[in-house]
mmJSON file of the N, C-alpha and C atoms, coordinates in Angstrom:
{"data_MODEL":{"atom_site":{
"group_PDB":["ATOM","ATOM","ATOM","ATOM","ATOM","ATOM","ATOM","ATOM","ATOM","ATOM","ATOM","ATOM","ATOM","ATOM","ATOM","ATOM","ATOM","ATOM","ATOM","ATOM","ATOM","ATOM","ATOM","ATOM","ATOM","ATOM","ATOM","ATOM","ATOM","ATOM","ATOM","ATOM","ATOM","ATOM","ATOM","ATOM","ATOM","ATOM","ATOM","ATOM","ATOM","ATOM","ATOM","ATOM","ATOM","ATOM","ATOM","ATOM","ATOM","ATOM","ATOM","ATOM","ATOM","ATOM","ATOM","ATOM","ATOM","ATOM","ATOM","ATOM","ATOM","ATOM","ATOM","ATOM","ATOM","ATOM","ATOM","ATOM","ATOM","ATOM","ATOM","ATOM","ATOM","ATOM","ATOM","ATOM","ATOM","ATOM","ATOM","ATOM","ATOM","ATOM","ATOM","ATOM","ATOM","ATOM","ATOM","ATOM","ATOM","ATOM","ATOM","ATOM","ATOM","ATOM","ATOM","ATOM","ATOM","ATOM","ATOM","ATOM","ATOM","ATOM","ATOM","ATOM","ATOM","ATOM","ATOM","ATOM","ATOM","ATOM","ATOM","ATOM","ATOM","ATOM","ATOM","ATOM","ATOM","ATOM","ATOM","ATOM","ATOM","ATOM","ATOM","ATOM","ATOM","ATOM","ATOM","ATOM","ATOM","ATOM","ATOM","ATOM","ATOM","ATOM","ATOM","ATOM","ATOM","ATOM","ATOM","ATOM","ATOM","ATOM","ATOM","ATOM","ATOM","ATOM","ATOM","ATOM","ATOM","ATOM","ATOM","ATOM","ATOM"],
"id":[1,2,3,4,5,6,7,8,9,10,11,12,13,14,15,16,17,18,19,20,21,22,23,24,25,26,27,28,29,30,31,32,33,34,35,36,37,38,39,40,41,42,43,44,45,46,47,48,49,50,51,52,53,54,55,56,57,58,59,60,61,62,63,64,65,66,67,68,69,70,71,72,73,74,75,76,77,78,79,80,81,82,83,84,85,86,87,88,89,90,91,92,93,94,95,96,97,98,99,100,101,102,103,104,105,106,107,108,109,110,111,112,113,114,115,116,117,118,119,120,121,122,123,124,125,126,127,128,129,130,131,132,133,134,135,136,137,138,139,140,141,142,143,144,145,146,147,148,149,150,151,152,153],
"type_symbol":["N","C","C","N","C","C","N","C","C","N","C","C","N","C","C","N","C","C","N","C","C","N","C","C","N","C","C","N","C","C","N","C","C","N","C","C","N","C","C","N","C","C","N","C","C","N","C","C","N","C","C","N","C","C","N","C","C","N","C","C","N","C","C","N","C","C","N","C","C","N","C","C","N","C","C","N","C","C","N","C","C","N","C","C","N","C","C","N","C","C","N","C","C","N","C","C","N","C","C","N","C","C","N","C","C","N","C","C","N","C","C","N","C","C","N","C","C","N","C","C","N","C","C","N","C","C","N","C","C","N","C","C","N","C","C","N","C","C","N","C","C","N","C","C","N","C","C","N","C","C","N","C","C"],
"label_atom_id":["N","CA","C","N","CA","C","N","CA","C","N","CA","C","N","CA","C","N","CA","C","N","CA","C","N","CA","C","N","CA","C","N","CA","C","N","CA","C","N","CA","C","N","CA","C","N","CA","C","N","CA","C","N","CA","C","N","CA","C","N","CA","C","N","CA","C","N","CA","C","N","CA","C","N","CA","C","N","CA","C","N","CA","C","N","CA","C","N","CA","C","N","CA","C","N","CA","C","N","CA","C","N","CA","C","N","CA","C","N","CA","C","N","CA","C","N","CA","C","N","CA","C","N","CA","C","N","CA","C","N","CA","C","N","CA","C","N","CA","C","N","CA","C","N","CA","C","N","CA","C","N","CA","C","N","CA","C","N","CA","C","N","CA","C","N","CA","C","N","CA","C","N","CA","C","N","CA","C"],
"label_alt_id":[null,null,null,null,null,null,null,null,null,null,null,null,null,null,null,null,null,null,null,null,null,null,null,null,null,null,null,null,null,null,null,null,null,null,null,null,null,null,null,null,null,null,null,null,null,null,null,null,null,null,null,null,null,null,null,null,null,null,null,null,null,null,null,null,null,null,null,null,null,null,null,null,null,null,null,null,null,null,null,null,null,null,null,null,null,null,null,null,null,null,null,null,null,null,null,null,null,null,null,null,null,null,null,null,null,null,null,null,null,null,null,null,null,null,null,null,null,null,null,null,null,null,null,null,null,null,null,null,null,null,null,null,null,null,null,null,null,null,null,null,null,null,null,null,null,null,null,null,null,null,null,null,null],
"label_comp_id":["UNK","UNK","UNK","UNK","UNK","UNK","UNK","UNK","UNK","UNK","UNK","UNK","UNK","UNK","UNK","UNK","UNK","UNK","UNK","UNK","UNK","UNK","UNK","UNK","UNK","UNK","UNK","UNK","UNK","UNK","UNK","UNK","UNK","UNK","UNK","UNK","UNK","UNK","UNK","UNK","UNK","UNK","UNK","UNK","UNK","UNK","UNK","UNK","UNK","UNK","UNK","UNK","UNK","UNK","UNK","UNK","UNK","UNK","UNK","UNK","UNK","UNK","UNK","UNK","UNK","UNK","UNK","UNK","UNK","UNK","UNK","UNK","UNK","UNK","UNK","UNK","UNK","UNK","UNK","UNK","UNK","UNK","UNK","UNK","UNK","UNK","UNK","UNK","UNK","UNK","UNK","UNK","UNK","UNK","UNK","UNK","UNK","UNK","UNK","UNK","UNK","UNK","UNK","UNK","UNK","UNK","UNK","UNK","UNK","UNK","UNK","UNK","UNK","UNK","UNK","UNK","UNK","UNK","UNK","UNK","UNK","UNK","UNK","UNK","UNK","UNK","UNK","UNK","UNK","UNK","UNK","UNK","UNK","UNK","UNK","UNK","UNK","UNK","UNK","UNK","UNK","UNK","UNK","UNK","UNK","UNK","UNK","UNK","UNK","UNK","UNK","UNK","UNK"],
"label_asym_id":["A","A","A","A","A","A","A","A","A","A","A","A","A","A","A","A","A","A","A","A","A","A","A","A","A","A","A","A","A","A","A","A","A","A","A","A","A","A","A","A","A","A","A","A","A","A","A","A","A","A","A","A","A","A","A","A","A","A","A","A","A","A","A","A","A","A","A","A","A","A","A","A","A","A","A","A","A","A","A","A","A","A","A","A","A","A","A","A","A","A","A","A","A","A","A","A","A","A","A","A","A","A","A","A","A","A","A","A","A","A","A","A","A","A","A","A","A","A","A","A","A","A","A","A","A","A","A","A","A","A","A","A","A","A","A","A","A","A","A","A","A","A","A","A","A","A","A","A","A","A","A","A","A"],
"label_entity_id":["1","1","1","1","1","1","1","1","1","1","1","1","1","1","1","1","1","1","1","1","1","1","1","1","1","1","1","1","1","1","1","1","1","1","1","1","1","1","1","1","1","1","1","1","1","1","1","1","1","1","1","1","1","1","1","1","1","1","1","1","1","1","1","1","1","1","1","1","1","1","1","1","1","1","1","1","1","1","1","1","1","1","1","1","1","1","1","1","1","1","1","1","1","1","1","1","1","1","1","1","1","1","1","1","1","1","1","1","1","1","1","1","1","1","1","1","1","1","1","1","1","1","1","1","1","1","1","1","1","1","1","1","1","1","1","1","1","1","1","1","1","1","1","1","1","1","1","1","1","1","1","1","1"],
"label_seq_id":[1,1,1,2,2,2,3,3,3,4,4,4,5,5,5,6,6,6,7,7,7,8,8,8,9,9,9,10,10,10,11,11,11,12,12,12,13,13,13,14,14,14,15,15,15,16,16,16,17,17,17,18,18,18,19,19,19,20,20,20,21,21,21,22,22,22,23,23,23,24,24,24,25,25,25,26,26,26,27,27,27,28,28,28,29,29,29,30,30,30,31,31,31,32,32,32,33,33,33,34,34,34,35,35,35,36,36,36,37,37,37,38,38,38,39,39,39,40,40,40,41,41,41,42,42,42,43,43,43,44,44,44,45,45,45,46,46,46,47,47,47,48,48,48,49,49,49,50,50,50,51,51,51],
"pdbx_PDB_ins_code":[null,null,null,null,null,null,null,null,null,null,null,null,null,null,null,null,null,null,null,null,null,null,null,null,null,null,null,null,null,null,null,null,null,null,null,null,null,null,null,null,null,null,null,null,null,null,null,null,null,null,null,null,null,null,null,null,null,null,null,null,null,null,null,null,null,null,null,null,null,null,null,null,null,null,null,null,null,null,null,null,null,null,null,null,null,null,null,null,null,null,null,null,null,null,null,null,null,null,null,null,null,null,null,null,null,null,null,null,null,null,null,null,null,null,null,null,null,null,null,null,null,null,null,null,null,null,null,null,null,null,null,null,null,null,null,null,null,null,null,null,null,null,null,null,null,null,null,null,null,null,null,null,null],
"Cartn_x":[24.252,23.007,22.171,22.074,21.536,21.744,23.008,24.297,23.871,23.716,23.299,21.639,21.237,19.846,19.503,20.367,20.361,20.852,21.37,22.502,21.9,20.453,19.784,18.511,18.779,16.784,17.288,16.096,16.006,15.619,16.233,15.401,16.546,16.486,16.859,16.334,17.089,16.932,15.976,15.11,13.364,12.823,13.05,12.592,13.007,14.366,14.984,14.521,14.427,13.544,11.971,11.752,10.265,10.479,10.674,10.903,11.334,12.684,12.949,12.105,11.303,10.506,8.881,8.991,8.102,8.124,9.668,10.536,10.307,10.584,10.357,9.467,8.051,6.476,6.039,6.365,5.932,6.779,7.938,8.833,8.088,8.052,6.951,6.048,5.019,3.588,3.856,4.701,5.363,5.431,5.937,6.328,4.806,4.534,3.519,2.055,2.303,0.708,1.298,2.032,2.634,3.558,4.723,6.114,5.161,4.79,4.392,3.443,2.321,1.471,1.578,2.82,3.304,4.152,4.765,6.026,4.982,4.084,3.166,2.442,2.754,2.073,3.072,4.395,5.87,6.53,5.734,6.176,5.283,5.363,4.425,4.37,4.357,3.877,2.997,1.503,0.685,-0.001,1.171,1.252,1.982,1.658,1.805,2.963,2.483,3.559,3.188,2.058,1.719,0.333,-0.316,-1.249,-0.919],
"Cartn_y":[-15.708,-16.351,-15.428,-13.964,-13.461,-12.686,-12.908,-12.432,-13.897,-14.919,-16.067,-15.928,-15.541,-15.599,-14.674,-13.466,-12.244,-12.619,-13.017,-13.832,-14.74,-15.416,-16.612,-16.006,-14.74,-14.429,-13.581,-13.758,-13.635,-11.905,-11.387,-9.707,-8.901,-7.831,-6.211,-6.309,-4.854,-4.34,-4.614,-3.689,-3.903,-5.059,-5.725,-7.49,-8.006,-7.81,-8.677,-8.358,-6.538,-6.308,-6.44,-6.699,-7.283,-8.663,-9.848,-10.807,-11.449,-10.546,-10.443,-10.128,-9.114,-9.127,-9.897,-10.384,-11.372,-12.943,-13.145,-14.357,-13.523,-12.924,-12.382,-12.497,-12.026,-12.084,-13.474,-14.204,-15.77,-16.147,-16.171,-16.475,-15.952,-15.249,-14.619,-15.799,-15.253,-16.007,-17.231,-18.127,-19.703,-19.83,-18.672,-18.625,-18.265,-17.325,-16.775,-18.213,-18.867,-19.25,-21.178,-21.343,-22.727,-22.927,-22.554,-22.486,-22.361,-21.081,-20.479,-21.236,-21.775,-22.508,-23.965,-24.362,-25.424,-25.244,-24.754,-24.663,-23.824,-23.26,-22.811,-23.874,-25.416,-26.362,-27.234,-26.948,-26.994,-25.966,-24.687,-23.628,-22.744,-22.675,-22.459,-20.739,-19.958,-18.423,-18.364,-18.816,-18.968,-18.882,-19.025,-19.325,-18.122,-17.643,-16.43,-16.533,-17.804,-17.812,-17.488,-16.433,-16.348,-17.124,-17.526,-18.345,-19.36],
"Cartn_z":[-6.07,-6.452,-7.326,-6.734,-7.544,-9.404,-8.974,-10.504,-11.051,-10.797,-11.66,-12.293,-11.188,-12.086,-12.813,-12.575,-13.192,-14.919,-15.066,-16.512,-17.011,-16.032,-17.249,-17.458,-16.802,-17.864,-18.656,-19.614,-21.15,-20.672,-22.292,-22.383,-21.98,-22.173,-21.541,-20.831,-20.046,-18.389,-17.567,-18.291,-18.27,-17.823,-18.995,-18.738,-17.647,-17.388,-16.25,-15.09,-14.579,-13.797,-13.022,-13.97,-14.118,-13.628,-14.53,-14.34,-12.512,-12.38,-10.762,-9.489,-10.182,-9.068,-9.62,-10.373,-10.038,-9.62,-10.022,-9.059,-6.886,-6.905,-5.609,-5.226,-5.903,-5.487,-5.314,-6.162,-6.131,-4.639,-4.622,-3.391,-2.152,-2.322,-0.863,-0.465,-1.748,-1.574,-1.758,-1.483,-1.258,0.204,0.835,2.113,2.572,2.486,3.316,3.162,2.245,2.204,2.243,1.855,1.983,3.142,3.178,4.305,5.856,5.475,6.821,7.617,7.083,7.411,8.413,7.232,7.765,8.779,9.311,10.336,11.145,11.498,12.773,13.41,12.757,13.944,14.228,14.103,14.68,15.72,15.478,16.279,17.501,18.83,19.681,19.845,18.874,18.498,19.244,19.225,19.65,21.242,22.016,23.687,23.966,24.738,25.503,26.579,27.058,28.6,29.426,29.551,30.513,31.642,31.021,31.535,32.294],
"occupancy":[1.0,1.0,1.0,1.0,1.0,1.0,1.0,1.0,1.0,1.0,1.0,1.0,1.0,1.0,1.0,1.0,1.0,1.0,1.0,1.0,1.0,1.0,1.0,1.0,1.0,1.0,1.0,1.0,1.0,1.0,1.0,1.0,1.0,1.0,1.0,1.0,1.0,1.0,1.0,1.0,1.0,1.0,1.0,1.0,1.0,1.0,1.0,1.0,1.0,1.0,1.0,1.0,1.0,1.0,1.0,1.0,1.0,1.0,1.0,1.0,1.0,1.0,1.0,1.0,1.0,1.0,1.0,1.0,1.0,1.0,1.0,1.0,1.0,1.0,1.0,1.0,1.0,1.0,1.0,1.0,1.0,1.0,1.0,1.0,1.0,1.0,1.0,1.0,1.0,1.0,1.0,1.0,1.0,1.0,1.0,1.0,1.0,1.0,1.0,1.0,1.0,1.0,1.0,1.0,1.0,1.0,1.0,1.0,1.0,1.0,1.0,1.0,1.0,1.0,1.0,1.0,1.0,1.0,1.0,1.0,1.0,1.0,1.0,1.0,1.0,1.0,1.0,1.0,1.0,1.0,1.0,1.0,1.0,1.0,1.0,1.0,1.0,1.0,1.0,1.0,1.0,1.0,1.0,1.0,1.0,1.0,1.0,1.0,1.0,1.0,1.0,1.0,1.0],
"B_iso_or_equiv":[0.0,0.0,0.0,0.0,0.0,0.0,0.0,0.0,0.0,0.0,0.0,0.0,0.0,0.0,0.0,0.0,0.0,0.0,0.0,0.0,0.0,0.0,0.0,0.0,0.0,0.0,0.0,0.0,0.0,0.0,0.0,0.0,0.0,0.0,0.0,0.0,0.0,0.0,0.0,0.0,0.0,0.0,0.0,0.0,0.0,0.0,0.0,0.0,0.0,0.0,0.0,0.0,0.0,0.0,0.0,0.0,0.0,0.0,0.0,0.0,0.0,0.0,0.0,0.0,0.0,0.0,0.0,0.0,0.0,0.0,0.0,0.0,0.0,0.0,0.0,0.0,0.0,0.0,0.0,0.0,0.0,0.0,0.0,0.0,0.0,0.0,0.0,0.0,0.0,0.0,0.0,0.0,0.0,0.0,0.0,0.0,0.0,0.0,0.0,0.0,0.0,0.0,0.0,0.0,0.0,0.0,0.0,0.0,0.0,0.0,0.0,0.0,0.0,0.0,0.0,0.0,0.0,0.0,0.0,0.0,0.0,0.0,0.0,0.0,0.0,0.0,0.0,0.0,0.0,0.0,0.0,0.0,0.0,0.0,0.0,0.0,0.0,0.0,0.0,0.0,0.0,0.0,0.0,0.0,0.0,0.0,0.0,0.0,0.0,0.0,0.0,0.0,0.0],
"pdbx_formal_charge":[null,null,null,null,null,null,null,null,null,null,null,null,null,null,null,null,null,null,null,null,null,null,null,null,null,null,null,null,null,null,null,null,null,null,null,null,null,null,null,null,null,null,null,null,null,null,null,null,null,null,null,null,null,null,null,null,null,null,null,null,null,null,null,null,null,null,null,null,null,null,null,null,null,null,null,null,null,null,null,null,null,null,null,null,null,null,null,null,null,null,null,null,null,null,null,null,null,null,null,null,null,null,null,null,null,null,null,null,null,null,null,null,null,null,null,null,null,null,null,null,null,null,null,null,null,null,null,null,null,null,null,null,null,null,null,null,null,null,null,null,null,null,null,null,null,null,null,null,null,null,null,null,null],
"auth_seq_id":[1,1,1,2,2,2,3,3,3,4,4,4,5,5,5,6,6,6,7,7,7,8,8,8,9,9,9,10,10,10,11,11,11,12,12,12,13,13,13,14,14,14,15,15,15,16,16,16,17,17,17,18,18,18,19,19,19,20,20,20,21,21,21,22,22,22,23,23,23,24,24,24,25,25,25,26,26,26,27,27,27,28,28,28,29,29,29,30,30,30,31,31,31,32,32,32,33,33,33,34,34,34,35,35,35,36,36,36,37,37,37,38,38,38,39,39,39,40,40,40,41,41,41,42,42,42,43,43,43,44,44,44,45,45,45,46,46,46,47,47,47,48,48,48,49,49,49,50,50,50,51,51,51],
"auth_comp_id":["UNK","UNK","UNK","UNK","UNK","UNK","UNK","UNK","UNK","UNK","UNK","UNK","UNK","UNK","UNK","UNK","UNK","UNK","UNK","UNK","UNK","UNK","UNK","UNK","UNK","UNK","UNK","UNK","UNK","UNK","UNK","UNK","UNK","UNK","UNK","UNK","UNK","UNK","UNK","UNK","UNK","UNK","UNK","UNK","UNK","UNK","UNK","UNK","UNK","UNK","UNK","UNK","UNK","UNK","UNK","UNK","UNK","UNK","UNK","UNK","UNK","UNK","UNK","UNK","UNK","UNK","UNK","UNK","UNK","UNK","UNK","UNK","UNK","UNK","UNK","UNK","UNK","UNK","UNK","UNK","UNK","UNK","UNK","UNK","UNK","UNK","UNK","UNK","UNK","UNK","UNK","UNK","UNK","UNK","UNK","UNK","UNK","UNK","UNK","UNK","UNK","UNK","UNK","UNK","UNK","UNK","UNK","UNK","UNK","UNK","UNK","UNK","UNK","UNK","UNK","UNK","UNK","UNK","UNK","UNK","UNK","UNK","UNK","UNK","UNK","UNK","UNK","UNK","UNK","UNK","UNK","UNK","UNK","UNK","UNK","UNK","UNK","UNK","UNK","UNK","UNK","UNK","UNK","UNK","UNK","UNK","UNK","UNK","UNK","UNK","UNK","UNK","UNK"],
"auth_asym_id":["A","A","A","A","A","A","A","A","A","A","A","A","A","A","A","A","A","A","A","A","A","A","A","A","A","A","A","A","A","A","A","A","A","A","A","A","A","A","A","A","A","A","A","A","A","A","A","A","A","A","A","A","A","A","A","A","A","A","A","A","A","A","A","A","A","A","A","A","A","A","A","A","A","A","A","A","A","A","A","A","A","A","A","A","A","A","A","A","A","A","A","A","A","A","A","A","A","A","A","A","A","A","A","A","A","A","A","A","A","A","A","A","A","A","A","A","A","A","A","A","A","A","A","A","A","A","A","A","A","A","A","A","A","A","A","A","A","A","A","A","A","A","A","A","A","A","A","A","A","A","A","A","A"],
"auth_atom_id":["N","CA","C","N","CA","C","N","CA","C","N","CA","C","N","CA","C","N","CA","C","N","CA","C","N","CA","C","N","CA","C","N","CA","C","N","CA","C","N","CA","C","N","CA","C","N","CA","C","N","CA","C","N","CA","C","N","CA","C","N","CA","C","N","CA","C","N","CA","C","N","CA","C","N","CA","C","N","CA","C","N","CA","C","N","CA","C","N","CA","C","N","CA","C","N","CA","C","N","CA","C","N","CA","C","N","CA","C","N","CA","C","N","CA","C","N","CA","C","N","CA","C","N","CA","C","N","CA","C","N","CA","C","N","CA","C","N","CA","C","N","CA","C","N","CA","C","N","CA","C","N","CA","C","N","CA","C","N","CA","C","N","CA","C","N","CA","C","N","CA","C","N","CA","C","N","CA","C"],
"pdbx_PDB_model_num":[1,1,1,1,1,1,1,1,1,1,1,1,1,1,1,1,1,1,1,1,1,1,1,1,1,1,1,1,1,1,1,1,1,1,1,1,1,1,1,1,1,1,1,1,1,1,1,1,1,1,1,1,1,1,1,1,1,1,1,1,1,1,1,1,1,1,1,1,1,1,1,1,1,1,1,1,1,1,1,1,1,1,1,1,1,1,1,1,1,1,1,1,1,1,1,1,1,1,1,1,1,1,1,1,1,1,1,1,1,1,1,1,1,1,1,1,1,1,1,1,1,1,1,1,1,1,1,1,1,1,1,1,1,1,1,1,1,1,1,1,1,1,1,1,1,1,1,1,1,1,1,1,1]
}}}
């Protein structure tokens, strides 16, 4: 997966590097602020167990 996306961005080394980790940064912050959000009122994290 990643040898594919590696082969469709544009530029030298540099570029591609860059580029990758800003495909990464966005991917995160998808998860962390969209994904995550949603699946914590599917998931009982929240409860201890012990009470």
């Amino acid at each position: 997966m990643y040898g594919w996306i590696w082969r469709r961005l544009p530029g030298g080394t540099g570029a591609r590097v860059t580029q990758m980790a800003l495909l990464a940064l966005a991917a995160g912050l998808l998860l962390w602020f969209v994904v995550y959000p949603w699946a914590s009122i599917y998931l009982p994290f929240d409860q201890s167990g012990l009470g």
